[in-house]
C-alpha positions in Angstrom: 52.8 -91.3 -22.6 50.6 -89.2 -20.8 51.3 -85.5 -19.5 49.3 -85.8 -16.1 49.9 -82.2 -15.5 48.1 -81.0 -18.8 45.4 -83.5 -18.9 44.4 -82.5 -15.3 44.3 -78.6 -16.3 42.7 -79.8 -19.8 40.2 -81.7 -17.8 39.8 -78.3 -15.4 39.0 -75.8 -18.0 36.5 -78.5 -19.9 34.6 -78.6 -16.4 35.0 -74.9 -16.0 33.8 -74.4 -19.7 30.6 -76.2 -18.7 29.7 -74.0 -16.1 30.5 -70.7 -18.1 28.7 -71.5 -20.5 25.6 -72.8 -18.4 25.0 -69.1 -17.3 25.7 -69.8 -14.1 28.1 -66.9 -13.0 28.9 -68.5 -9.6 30.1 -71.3 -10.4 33.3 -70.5 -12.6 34.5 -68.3 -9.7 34.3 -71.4 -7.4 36.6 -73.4 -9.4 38.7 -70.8 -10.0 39.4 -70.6 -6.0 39.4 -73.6 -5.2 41.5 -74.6 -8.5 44.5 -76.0 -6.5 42.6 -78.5 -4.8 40.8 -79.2 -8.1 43.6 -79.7 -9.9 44.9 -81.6 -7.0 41.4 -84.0 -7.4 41.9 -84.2 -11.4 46.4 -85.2 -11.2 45.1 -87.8 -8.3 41.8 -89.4 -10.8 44.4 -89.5 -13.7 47.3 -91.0 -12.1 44.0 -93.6 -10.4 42.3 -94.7 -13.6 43.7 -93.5 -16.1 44.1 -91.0 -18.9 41.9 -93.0 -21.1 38.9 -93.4 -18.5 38.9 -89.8 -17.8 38.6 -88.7 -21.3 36.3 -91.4 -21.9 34.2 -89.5 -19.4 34.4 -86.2 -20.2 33.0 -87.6 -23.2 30.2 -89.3 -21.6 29.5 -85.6 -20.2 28.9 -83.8 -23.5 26.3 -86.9 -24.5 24.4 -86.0 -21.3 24.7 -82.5 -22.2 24.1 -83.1 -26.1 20.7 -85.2 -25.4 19.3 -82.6 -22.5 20.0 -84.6 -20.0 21.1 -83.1 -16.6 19.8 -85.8 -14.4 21.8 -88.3 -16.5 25.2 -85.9 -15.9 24.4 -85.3 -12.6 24.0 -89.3 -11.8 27.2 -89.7 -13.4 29.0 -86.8 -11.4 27.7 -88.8 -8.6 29.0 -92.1 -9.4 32.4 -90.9 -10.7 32.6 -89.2 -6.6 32.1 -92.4 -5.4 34.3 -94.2 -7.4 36.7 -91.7 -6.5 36.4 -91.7 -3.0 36.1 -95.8 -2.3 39.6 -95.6 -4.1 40.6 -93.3 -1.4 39.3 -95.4 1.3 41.5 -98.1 -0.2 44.6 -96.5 0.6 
């Protein structure tokens, strides 16, 4: 059984992570403001596809970032906000 709650925060710092250790300084301060509305996003794409899918893509992020690929993480990001936001059109 999944806990939605700590896979959503889980999911959070793994993003958050990213961006520290990217050197971008701006970033991690974004998430951390607007973390309640991320968190919301993150409890909302669980409970939506799954606890499987969304490690399954996290994973598919560290490839992207393991083979030097931003483009290919940045397409991805882009698909998965789609994805995300036809389901919300759905409902």
């Amino acid at each position: 059984e999944t806990d939605t709650a700590a896979l959503a925060d889980l999911r959070f710092r793994y993003h958050r992570g990213i961006c520290v250790r990217s050197g971008n300084e701006f970033f991690p301060l974004l998430l951390n403001e607007f973390k309640p509305i991320i968190m919301e996003f993150w409890v909302r794409s669980i409970l939506q596809f799954g606890a499987e899918a969304n490690v399954h893509l996290a994973k598919r992020y560290l490839h992207y970032i393991g083979n030097s690929d931003p483009d290919g993480a940045f397409r991805r990001l882009q698909r998965s906000v789609n994805e995300y936001l036809a389901c919300l059109d759905k409902q």
